[in-house]
C-alpha positions in Angstrom: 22.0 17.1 6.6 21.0 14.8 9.3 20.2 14.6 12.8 21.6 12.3 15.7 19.2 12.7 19.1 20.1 10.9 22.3 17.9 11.5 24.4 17.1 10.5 28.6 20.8 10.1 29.4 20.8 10.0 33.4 23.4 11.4 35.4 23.8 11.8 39.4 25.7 14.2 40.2 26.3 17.1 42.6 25.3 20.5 40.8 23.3 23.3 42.2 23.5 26.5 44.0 23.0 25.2 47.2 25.5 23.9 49.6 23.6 20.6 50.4 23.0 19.9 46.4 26.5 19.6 45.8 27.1 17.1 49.1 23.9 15.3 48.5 23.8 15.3 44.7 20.8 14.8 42.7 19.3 13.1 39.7 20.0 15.1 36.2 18.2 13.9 32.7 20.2 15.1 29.5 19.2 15.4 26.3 20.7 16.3 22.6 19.5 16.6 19.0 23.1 16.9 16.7 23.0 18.6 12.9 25.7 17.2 11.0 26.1 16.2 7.6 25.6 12.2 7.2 25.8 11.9 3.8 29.0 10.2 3.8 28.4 8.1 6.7 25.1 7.1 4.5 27.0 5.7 1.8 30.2 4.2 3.1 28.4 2.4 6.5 31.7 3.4 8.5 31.9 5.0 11.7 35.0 6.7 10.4 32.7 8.8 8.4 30.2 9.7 11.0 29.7 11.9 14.0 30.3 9.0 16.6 27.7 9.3 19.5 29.5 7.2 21.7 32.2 10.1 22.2 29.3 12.2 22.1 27.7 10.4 25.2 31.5 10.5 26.7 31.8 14.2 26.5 28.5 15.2 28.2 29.7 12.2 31.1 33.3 13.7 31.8 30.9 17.4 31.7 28.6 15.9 34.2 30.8 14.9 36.6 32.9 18.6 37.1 30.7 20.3 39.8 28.6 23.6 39.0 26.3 25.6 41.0 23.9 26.5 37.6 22.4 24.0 34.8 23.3 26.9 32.1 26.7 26.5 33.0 26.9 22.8 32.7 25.1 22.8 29.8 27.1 25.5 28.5 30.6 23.4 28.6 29.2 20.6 27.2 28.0 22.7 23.8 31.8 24.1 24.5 33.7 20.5 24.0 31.1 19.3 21.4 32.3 21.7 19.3 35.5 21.6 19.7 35.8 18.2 19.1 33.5 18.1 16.0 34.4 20.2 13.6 31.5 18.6 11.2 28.9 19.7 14.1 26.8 22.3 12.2 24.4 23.0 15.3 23.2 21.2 18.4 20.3 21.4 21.0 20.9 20.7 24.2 18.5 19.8 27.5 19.9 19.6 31.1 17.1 18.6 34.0 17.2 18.6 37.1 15.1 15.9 39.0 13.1 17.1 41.6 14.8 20.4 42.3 14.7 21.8 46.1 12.4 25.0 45.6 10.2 24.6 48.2 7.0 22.6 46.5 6.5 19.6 44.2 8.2 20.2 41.0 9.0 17.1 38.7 11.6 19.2 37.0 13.7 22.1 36.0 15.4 22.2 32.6 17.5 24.6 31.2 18.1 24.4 26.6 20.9 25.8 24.7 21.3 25.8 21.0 23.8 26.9 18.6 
């Protein structure tokens, strides 16, 4: 078993509850830690035989860029398409922030983890 992390993807994008979040947009940090076996990718050094992060990074892009008024939601489809389109995925974290969120004070950041 392995595991593939890409972590401090940065997104803008126009999420949130309120009205002005999703005309403004905002500033969103994601971040993922994949389980998946590697052991064939180890040997055979083909990306044929690995989880391939690039379509990984694509998935949580197209995710990021459908509008949603809650991070759980977001981060919700995105564990949704992952795996559905890896069927070698045995489990995934996943970390959605929101960069300086409007709640009234100075907050660097709300976040929001699913795994499965």
């Amino acid at each position: 078993m392995g595991k593939i992390e890409i972590e401090g993807m940065e997104f803008y994008a126009f999420h949130g509850h309120f009205e002005e979040e999703q005309i403004v947009g905002n500033k969103f940090l994601v971040s993922i830690s994949l389980e998946t076996d590697t052991s064939k990718a180890e040997k055979s050094d083909n990306l044929h035989d690995a989880l391939d992060y690039q379509i990984v990074y694509k998935i949580i892009k197209e995710q990021m860029e459908i509008k949603s008024y809650l991070l759980e939601n977001i981060a919700s489809r995105i564990m949704d398409k992952l795996f559905e389109t890896f069927s070698c995925l045995e489990s995934a974290t996943l970390k959605v922030s929101k960069i300086n969120p409007p709640m009234g004070g100075q907050i660097q950041k709300v976040s929001v983890s699913l795994s499965r």
